[in-house]
N, CA, C and O atoms as CSV, one atom per row, in Angstrom:
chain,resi,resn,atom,element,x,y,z
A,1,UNK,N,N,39.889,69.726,-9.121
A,1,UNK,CA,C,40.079,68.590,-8.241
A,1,UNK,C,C,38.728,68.278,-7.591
A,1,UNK,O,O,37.864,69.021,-7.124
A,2,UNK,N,N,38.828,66.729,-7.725
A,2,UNK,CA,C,36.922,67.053,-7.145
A,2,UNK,C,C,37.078,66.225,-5.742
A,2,UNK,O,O,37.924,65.346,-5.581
A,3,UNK,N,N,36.221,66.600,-4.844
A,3,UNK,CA,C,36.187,65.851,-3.373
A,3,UNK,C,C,37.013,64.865,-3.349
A,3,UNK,O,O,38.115,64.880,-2.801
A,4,UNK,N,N,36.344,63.632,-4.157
A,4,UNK,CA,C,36.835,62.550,-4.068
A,4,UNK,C,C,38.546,62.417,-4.157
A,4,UNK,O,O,39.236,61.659,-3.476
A,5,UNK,N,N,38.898,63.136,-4.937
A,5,UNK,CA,C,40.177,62.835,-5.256
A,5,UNK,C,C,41.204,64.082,-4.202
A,5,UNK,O,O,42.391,64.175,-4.515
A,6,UNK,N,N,40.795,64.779,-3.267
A,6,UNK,CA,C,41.450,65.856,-2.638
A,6,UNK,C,C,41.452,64.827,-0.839
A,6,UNK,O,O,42.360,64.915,-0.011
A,7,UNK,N,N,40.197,63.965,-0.689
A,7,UNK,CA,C,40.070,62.878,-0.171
A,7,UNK,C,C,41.271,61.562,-0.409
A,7,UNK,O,O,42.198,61.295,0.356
A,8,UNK,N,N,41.054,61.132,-1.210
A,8,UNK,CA,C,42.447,60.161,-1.449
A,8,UNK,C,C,43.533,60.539,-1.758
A,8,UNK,O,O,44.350,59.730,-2.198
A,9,UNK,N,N,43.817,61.776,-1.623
A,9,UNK,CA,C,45.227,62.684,-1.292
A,9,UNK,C,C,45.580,62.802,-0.139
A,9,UNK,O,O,46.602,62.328,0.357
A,10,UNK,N,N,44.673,63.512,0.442
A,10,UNK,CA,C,44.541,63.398,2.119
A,10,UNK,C,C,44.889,62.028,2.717
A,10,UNK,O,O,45.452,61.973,3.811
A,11,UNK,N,N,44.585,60.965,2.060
A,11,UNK,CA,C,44.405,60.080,3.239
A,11,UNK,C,C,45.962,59.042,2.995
A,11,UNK,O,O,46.524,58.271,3.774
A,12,UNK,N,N,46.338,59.501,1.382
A,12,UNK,CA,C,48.022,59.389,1.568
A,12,UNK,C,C,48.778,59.654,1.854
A,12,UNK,O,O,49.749,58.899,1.808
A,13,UNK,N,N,48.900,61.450,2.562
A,13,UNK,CA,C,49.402,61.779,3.625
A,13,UNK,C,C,49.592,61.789,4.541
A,13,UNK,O,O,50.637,62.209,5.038
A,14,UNK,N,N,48.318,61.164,5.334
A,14,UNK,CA,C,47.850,60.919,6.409
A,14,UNK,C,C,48.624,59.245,6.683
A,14,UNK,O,O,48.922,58.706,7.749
A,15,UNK,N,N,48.730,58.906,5.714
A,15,UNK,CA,C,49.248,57.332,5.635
A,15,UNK,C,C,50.775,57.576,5.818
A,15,UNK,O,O,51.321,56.660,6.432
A,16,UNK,N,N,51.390,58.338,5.529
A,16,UNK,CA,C,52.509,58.527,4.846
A,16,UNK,C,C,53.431,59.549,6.346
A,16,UNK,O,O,54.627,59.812,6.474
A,17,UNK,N,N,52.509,59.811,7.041
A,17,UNK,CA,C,52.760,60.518,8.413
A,17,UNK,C,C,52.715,59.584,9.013
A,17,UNK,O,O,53.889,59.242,9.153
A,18,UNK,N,N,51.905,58.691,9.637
A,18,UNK,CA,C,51.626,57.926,10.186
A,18,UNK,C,C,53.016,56.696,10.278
A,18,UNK,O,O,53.604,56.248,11.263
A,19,UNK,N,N,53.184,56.441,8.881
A,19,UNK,CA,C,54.378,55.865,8.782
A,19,UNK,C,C,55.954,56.131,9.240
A,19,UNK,O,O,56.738,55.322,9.737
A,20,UNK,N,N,56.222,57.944,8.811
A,20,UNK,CA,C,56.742,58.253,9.521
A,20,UNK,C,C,57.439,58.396,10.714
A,20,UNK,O,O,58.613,58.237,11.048
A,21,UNK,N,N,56.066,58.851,11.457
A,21,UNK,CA,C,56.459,59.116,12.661
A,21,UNK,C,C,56.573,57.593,13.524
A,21,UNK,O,O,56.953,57.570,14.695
A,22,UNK,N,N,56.254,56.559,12.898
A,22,UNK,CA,C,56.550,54.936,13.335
A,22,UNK,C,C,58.092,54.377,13.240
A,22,UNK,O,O,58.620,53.649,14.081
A,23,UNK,N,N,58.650,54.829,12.141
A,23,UNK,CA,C,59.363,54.794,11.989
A,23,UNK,C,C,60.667,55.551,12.588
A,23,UNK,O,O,61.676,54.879,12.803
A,24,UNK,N,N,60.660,56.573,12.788
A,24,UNK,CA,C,61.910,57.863,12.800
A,24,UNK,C,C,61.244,57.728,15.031
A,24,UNK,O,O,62.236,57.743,15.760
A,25,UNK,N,N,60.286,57.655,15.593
A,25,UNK,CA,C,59.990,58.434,16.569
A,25,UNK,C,C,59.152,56.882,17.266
A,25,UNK,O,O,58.223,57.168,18.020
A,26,UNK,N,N,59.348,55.687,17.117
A,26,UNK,CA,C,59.196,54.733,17.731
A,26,UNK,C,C,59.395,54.549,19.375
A,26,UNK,O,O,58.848,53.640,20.000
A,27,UNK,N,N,60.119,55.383,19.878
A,27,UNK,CA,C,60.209,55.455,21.015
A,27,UNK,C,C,59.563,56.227,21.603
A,27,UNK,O,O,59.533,55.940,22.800
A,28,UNK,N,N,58.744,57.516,21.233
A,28,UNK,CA,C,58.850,58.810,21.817
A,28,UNK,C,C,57.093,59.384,21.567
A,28,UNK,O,O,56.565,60.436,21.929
A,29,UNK,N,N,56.289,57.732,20.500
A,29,UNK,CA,C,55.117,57.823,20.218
A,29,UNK,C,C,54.212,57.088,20.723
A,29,UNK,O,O,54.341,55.875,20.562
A,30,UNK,N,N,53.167,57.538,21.394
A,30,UNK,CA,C,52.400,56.188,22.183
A,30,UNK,C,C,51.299,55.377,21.338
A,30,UNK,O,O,50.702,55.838,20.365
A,31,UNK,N,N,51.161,54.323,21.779
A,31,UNK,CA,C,50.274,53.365,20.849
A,31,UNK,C,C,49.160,53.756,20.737
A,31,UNK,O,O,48.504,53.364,19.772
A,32,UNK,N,N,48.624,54.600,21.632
A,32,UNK,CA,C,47.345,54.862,21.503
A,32,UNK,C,C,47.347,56.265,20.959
A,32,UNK,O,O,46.271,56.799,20.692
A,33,UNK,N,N,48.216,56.745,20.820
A,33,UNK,CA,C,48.421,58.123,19.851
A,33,UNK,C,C,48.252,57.709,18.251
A,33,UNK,O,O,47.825,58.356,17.294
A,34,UNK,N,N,48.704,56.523,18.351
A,34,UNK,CA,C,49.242,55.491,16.303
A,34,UNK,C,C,47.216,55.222,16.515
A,34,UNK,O,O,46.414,55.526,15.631
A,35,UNK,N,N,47.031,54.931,17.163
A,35,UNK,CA,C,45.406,54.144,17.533
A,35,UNK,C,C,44.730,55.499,17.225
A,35,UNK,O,O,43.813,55.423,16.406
A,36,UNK,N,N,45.021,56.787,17.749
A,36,UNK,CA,C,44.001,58.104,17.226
A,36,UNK,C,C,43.590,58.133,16.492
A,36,UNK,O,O,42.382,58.241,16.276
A,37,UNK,N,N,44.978,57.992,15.370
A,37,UNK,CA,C,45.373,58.563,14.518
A,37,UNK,C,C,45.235,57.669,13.406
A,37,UNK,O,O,45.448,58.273,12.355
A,38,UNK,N,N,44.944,56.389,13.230
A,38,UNK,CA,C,44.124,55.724,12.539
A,38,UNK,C,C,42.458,55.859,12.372
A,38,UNK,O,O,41.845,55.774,11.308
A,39,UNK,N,N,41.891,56.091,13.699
A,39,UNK,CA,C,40.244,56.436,14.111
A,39,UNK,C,C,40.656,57.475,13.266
A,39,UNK,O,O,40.595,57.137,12.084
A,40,UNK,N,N,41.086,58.708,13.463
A,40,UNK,CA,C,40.779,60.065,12.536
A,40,UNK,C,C,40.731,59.527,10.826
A,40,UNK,O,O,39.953,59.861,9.932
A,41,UNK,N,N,41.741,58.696,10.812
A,41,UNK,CA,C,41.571,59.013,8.972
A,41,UNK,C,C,40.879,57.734,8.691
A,41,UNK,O,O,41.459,57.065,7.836
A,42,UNK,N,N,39.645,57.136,9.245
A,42,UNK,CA,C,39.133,55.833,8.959
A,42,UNK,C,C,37.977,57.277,9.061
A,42,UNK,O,O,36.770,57.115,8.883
């Protein structure tokens, strides 16, 4: 597996959490927590 591609794995999980927790935990997640957490995987 080379960088690149252990990288665009990562960052579909990271997508794929993100979505998640938007979904299922909309109440209980703050905007600027969704705002982190975009800065981290950018």
């Amino acid at each position: 597996m080379t960088r690149y591609e252990f990288a665009a794995g990562f960052n579909a999980c990271l997508d794929k959490v993100a979505e998640l927790i938007t979904a299922v935990t909309s109440n209980l997640v703050k905007k600027e927590d969704l705002e982190k957490l975009q800065r981290l995987q950018e």
